[in-house]
C-alpha positions as CSV (number, residue, x, y, z in Angstrom):
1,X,-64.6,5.1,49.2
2,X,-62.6,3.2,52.3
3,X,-59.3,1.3,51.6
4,X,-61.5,-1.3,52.4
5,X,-64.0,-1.4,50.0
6,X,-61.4,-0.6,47.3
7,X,-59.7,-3.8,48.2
8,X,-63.1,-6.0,48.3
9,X,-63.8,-4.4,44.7
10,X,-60.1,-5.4,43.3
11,X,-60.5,-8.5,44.9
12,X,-63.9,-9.0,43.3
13,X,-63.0,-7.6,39.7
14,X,-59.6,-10.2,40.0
15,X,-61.3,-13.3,40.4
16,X,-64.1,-12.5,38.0
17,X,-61.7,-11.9,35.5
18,X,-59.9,-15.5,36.4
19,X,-63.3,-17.9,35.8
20,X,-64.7,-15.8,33.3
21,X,-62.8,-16.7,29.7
22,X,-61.7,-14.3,27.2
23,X,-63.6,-14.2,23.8
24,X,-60.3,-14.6,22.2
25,X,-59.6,-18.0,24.4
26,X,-63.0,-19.4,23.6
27,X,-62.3,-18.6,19.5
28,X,-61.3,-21.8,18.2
29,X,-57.9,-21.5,15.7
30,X,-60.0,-22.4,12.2
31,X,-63.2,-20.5,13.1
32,X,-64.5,-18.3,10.2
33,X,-61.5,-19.2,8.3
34,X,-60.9,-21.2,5.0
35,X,-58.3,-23.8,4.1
36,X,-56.6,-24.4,0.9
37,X,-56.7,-28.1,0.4
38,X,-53.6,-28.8,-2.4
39,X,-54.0,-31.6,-4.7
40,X,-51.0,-32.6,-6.4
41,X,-52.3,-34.7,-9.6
42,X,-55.3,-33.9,-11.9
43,X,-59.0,-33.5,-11.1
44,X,-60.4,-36.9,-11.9
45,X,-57.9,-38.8,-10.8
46,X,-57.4,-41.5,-8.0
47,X,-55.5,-38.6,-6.1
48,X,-58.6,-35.9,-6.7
49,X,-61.1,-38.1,-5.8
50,X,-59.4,-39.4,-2.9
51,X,-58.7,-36.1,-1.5
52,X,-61.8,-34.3,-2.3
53,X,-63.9,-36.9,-0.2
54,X,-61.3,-36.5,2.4
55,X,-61.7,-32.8,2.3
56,X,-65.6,-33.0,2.9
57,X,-65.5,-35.3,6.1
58,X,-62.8,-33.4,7.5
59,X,-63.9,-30.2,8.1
60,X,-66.4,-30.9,10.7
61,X,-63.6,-32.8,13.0
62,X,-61.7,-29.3,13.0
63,X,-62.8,-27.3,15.5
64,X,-64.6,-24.0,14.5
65,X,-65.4,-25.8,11.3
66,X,-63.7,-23.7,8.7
67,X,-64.6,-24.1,4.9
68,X,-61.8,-26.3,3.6
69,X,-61.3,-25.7,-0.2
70,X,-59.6,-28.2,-2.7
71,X,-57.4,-27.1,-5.2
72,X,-55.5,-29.5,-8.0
73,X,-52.1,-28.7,-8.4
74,X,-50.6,-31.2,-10.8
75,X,-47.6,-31.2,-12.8
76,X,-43.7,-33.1,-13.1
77,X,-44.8,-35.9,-11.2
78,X,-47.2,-34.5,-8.1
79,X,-43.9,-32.5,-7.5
80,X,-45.6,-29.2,-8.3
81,X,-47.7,-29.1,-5.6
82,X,-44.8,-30.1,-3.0
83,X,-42.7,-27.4,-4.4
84,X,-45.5,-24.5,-3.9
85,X,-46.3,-26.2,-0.2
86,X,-42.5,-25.7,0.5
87,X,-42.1,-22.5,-1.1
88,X,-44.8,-20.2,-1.9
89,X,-47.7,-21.2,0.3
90,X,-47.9,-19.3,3.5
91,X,-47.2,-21.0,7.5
92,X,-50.1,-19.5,8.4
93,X,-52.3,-22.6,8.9
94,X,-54.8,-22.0,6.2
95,X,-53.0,-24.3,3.4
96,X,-52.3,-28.1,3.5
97,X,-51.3,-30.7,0.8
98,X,-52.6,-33.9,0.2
99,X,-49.9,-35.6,-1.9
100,X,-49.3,-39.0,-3.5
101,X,-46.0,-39.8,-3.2
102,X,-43.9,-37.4,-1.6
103,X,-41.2,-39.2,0.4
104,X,-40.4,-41.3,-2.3
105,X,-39.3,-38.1,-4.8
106,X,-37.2,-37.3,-1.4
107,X,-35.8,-41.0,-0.7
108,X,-34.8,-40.7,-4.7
109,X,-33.8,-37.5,-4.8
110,X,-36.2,-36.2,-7.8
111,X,-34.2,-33.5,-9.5
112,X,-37.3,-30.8,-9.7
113,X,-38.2,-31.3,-6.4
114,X,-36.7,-27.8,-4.7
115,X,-37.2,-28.8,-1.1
116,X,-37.0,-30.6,2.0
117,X,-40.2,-33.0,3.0
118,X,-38.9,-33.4,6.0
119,X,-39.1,-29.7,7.0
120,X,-42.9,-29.7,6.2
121,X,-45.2,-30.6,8.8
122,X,-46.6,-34.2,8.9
123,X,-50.1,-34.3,9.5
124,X,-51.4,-38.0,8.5
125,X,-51.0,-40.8,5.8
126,X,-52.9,-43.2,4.5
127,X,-52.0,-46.5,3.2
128,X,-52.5,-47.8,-0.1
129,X,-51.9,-51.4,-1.6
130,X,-51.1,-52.1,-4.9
131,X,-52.1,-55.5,-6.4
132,X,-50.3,-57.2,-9.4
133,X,-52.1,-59.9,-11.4
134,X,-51.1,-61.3,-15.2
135,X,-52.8,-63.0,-17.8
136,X,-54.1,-66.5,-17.0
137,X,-53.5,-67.7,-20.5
138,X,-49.4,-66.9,-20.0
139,X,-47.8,-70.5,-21.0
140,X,-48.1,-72.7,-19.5
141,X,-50.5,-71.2,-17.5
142,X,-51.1,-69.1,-14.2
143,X,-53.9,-70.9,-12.0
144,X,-52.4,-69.9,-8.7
145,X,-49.6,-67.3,-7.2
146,X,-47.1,-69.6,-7.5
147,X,-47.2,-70.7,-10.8
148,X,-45.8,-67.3,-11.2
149,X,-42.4,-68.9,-11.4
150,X,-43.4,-71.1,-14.1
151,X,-44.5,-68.5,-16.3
152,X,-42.6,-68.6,-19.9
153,X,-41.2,-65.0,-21.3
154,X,-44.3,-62.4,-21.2
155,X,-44.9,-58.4,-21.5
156,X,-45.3,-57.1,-18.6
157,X,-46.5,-53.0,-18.7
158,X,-46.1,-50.1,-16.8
159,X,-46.1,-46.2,-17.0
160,X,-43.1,-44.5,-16.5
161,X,-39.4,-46.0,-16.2
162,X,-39.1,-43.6,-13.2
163,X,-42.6,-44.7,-11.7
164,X,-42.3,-45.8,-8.4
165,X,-45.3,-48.5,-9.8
166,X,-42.8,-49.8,-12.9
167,X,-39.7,-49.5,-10.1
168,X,-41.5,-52.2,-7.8
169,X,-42.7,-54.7,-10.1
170,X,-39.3,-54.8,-12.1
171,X,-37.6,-55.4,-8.3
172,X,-39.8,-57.7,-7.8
173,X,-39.5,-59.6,-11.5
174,X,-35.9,-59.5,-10.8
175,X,-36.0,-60.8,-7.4
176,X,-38.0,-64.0,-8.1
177,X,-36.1,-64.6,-11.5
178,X,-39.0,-64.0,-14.1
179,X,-38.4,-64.0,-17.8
180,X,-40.4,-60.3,-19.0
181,X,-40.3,-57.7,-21.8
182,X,-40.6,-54.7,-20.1
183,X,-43.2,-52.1,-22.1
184,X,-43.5,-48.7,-20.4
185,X,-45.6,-45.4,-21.3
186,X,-48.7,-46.2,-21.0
187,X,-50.7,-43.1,-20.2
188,X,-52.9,-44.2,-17.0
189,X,-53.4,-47.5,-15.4
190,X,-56.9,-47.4,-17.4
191,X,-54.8,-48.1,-20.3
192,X,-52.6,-50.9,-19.1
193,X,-55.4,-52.0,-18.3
194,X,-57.2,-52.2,-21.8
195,X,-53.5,-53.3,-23.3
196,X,-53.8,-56.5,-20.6
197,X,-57.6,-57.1,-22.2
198,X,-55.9,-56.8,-26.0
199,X,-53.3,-59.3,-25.2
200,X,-50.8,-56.9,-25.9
201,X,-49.2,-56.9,-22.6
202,X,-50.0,-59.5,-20.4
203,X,-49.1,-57.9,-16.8
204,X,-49.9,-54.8,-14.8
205,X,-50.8,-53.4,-11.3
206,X,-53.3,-51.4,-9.6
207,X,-54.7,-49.7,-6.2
208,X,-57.3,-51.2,-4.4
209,X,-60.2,-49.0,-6.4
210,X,-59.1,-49.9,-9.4
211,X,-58.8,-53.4,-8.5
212,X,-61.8,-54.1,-6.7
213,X,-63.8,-51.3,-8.9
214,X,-62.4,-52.6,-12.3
215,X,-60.0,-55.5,-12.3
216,X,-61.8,-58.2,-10.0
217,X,-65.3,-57.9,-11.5
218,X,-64.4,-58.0,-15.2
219,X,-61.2,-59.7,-15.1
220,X,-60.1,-62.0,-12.3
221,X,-63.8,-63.3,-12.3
222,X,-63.8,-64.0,-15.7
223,X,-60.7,-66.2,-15.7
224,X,-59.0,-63.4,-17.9
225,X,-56.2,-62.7,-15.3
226,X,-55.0,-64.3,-11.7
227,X,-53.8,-62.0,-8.9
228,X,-50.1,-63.3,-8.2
229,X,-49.6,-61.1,-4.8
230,X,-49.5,-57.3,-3.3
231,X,-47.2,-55.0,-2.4
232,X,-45.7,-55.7,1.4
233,X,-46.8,-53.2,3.4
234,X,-45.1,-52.9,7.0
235,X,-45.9,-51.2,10.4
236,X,-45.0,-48.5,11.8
237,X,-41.6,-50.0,12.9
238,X,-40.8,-52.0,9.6
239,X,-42.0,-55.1,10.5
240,X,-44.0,-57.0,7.7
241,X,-47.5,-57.3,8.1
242,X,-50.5,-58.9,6.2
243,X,-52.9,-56.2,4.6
244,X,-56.4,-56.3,6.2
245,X,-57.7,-55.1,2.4
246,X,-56.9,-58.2,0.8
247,X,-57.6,-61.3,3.3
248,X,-57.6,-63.7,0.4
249,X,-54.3,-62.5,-1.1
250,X,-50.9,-63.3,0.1
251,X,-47.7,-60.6,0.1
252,X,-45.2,-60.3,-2.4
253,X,-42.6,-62.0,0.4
254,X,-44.9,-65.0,1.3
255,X,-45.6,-65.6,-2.4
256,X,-41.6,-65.7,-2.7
257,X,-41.3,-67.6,0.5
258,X,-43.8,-70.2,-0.9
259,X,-41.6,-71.0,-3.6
260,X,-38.6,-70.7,-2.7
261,X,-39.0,-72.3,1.3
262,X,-37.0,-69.1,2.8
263,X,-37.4,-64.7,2.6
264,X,-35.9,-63.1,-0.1
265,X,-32.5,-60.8,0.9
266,X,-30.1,-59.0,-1.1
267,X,-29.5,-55.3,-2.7
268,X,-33.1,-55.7,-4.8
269,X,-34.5,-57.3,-1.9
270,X,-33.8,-53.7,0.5
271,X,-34.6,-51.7,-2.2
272,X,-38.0,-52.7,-2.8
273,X,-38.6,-52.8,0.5
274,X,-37.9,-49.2,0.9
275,X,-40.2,-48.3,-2.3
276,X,-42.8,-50.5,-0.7
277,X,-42.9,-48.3,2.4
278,X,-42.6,-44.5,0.4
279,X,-45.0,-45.6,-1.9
280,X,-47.7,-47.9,-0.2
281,X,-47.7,-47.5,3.6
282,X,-46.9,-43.6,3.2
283,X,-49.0,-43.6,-0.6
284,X,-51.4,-40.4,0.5
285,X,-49.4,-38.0,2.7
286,X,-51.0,-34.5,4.3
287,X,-48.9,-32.2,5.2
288,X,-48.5,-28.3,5.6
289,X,-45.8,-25.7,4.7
290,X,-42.9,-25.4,7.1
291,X,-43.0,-23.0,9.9
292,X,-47.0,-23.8,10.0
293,X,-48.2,-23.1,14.1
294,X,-47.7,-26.0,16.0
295,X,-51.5,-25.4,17.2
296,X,-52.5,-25.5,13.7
297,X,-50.6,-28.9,12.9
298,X,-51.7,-30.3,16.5
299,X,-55.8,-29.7,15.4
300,X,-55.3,-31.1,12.0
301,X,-53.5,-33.9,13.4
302,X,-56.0,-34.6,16.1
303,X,-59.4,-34.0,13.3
304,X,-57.5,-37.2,11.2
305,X,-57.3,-39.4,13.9
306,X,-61.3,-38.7,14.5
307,X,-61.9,-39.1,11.0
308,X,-60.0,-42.2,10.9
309,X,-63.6,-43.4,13.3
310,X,-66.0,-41.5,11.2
311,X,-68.4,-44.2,10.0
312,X,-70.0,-41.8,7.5
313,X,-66.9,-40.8,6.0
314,X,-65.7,-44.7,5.6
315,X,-69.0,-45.4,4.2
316,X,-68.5,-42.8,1.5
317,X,-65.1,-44.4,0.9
318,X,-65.9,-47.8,0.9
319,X,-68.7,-46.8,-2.0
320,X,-66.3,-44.1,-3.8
321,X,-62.8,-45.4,-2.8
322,X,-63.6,-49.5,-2.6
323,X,-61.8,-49.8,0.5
324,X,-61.4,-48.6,4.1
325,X,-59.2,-45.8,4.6
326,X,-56.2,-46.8,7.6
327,X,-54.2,-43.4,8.7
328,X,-51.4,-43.0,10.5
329,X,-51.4,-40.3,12.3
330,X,-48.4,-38.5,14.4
331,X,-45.9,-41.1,16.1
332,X,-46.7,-43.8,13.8
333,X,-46.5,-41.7,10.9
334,X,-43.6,-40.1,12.0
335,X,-41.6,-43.4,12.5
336,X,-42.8,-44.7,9.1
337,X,-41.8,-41.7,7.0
338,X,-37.9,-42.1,9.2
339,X,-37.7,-45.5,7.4
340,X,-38.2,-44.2,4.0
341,X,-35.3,-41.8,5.0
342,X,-33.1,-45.0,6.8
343,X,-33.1,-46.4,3.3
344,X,-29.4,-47.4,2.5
345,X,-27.5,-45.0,0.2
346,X,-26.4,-47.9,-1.3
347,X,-30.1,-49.0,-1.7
348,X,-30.8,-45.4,-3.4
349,X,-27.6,-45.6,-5.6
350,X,-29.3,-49.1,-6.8
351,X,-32.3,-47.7,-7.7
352,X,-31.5,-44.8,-9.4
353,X,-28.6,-46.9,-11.1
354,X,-31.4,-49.5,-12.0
355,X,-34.0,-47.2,-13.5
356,X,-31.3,-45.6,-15.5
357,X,-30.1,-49.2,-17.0
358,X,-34.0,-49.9,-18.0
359,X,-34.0,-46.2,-19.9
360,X,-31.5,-47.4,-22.0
């Protein structure tokens, strides 16, 4: 063979190899693999049920489709389930959390959890509102959200006197003045919600299933209970917003700003507003153990934000869930979960101080 027919044949061999792809560059990263989908509360719950629907619509945004497999990992809190994320899973792609609450046992410093959130890979959140109502018999009577600050002494009922849910309406009691008797322990927001029905406590709060499933049909409807407000939610850069879930409720700082003619400020005032964020705009976080491949965290990433548009899966969760599902997703996410951590340590001192004083 002549040097020049060697040459056309390396030539040749060169550029096939150049426009024909590699099987291994063709392989998507999740093909033929499974992922472990962490729950961190009970199966059954608001957390389970959100998660496992989530789970099923997701997969098929992931390129190569892998099988993704939930497991419940409850225990202290949801803090369980962060820990083994930040500890004991592996970075090797194949495990991500989907966690209720996690920035706020960071912003507060939760003594069991072992690590850093902010070293774990944010993938998406999605926002949740809560909405407080009380009895419409509590003197002299509650026709309307602003009658809230004519109500006489009443019980209002929570879960936990660490519970981010019991932490917010107490800031909130305190920051528009209300007289209340404050009864915690109840076991689930089911049973506040049968205590409100009994008369035995006259307040409480839920999520928007529980509202819309539960409380709206057999309570507000019937005249039992009037919704005084929701939680403020905020956007991406901290700004207060109206939430699109409840068009015919006002915030908890309008509500004040009704009564009062001016915004609510002050210590309480910061601090809420920093629980509000951890706890409602970032209520459902996913994330992934630290050291995860930035490919891996760059597809799940990208399969939220298509999911965010996937009419079947809002369907589902509009019939399951009650209400449509809003993600953040990378930048946005990223900014909101900063402002958890920009809270004030003064702010955090408060709070901690302030569930302390109620324990006592």
């Amino acid at each position: 063979m002549n040097f020049a027919l060697r040459e056309f044949i390396f030539v040749f061999c060169s550029l096939i190899s150049l426009i024909t792809p590699s099987p291994a560059a063709e392989r998507p990263f999740y093909q033929g693999k499974n992922v472990n989908f962490i729950i961190n509360f009970a199966a059954g719950g608001p957390t389970d049920i959100e998660g496992r629907i989530v789970a099923r619509h997701l997969a098929k945004h992931i390129p190569g489709q892998p099988t993704l497999i939930p497991q419940n990992m409850a225990g202290a809190g949801g803090v369980t389930g962060m820990n083994f994320l930040g500890e004991v899973a592996k970075p090797d792609g194949q495990t991500m959390g989907y966690f209720t609450g996690p920035y706020n046992h960071q912003m507060m410093r939760t003594p069991s959890l072992r690590i850093d959130l902010m070293k774990l890979p944010f993938i998406a959140s999605i926002q949740g509102v809560t909405v407080c109502y009380i009895r419409s018999d509590v003197p002299p009577g509650i026709k309307k959200p602003s009658d809230i600050a004519k109500a006489e002494r009443f019980r209002a009922g929570g879960l936990s006197y660490d519970s981010n849910k019991d932490l917010r309406f107490r800031l909130a009691f305190d920051i528009l003045g209300l007289k209340y008797d404050y009864v915690t322990g109840y076991n689930s927001s089911n049973d506040a919600r049968l205590a409100v029905q009994r008369n035995e406590i006259q307040y409480h709060d839920e999520n928007i299933p529980g509202y819309r499933g539960v409380v709206e049909p057999q309570l507000v409807k019937t005249g039992i209970v009037t919704p005084i407000y929701y939680h403020d939610v905020f956007s991406p850069e901290g700004v207060l917003k109206s939430s699109p879930d409840f068009p015919e409720l006002a915030s908890f700082t309008q509500v004040y700003t009704q009564i009062f003619g001016k915004p609510p400020s002050g210590i309480k005032y910061d601090a809420l507003k920093a629980a509000n964020i951890a706890s409602g705009n970032m209520g459902r976080v996913a994330m992934m153990p630290p050291g995860t491949p930035p490919q891996a965290v760059a597809t799940l990433r990208q399969a939220f934000a298509a999911l965010s548009k996937d009419e079947e899966f809002i369907a589902d969760a509009m019939k399951v869930m009650k209400f449509h599902p809003r993600f953040e997703v990378g930048e946005d996410g990223e900014r909101l979960r900063q402002k958890v951590l920009q809270a004030s340590p003064e702010a955090i001192d408060f709070m901690r101080q302030f569930i302390e004083q109620a324990r006592k």
